[in-house]
VMD Tcl script that draws the C-alpha trace (Angstrom):
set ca {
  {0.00 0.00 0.00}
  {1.19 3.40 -0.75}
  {1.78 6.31 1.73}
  {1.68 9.03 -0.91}
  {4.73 11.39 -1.02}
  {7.81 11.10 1.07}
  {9.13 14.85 1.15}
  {12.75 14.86 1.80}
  {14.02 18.80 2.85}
  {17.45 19.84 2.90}
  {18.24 23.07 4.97}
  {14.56 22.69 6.57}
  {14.11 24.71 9.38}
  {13.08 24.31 12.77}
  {10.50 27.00 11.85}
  {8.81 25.66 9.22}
  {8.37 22.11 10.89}
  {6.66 23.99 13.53}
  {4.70 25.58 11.29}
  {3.14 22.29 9.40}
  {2.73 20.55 13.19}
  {0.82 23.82 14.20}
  {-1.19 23.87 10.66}
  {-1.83 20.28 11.07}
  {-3.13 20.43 15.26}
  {-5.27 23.46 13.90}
  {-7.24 20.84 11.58}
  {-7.34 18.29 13.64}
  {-9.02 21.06 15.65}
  {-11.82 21.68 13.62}
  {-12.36 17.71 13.06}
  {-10.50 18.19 9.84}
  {-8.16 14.70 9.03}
  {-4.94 16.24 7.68}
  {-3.10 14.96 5.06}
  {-0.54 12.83 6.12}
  {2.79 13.98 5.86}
  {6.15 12.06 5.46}
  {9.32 13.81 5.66}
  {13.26 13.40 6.43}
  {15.04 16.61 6.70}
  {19.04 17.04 5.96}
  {20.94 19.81 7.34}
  {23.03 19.94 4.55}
  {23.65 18.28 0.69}
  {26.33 16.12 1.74}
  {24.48 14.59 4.26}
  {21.34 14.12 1.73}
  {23.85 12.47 -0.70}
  {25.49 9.85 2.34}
  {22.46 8.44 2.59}
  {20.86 8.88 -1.06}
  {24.01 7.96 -3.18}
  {23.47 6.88 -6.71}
  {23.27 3.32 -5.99}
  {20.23 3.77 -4.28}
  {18.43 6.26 -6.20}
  {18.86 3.30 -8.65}
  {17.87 0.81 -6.20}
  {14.55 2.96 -5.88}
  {14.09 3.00 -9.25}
  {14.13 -0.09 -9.92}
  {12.08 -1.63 -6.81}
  {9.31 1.36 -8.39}
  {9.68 0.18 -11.83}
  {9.34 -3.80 -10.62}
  {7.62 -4.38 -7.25}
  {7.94 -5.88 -4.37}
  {10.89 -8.46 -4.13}
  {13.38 -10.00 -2.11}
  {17.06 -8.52 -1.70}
  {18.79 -11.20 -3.57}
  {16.16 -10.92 -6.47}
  {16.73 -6.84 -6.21}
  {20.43 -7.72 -6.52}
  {20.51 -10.13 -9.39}
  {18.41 -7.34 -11.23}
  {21.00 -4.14 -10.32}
  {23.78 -6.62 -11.16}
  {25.36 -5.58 -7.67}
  {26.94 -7.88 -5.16}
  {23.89 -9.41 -2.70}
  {25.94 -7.65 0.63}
  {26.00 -4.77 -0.51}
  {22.27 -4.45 -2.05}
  {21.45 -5.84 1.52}
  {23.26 -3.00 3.16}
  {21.41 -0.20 1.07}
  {18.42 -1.79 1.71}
  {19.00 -1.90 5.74}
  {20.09 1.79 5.44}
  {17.17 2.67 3.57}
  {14.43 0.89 5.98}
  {16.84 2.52 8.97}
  {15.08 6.32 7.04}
  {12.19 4.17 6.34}
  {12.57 5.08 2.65}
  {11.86 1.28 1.39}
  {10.13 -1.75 3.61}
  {9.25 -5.22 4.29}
  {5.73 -6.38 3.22}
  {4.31 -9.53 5.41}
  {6.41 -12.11 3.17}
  {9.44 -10.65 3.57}
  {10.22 -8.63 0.43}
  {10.93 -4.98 0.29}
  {9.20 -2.30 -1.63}
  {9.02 1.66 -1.82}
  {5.81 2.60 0.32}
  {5.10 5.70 -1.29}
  {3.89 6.97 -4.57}
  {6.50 9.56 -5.22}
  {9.47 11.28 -3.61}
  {10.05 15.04 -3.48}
  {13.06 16.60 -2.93}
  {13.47 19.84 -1.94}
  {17.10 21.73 -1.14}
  {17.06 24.67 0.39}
  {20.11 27.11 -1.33}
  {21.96 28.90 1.65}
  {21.69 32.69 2.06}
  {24.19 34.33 0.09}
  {25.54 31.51 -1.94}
  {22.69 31.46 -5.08}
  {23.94 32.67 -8.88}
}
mol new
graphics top color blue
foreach p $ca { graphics top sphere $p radius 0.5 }
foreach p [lrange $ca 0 end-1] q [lrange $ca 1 end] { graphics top cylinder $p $q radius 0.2 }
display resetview
């Protein structure tokens, strides 16, 4: 099953999470269900690309593109040695990014992923 949109934030601040908690509580409030929201926030881009390094962007794809399946099946298909497929995968359940449906096999949960990076003050062209 899909939990819609996984919003990952880089340079997010402290403000702005307050804000959606407060907008959220507010409908809740009025007996309004809020969307749900699902978010990981990064302080930085380097941290966003230690845990989202090209070989799992492509592991993403590729469990989006074919379903559900087991590690070593995952592995065979990224042509990628099974230990090291298996320790993307346990990094990515660790930020809940991918998980394990009731037979065992990992998936992506949500329908799309949005990233959004933050530019620091300053520093844009």
């Amino acid at each position: 099953m899909s939990k819609s949109v996984l919003n990952i934030k880089v340079g997010d601040t402290l403000d702005a999470n307050l804000t959606r908690a407060a907008s959220m509580m507010s409908a809740l409030d009025r007996g309004e269900t809020p969307e749900p929201y699902f978010g990981i926030g990064f302080p930085d881009v380097s941290q966003l690309f230690s845990v989202f390094t090209p070989c799992r962007w492509n592991m993403l794809a590729m469990l989006r593109e074919g379903g559900a399946m087991t590690v070593a099946e995952l592995s065979r298909r990224l042509k990628r040695n099974y230990k090291n497929v298996h320790n993307d995968v346990e990094k990515l359940i660790e930020w809940q990014v991918v998980a394990k449906d009731e037979n065992g096999r990992i998936h992506v949960p949500y329908s799309e992923i949005m990233v959004d990076v933050l530019l620091p003050h300053g520093q844009a062209a």
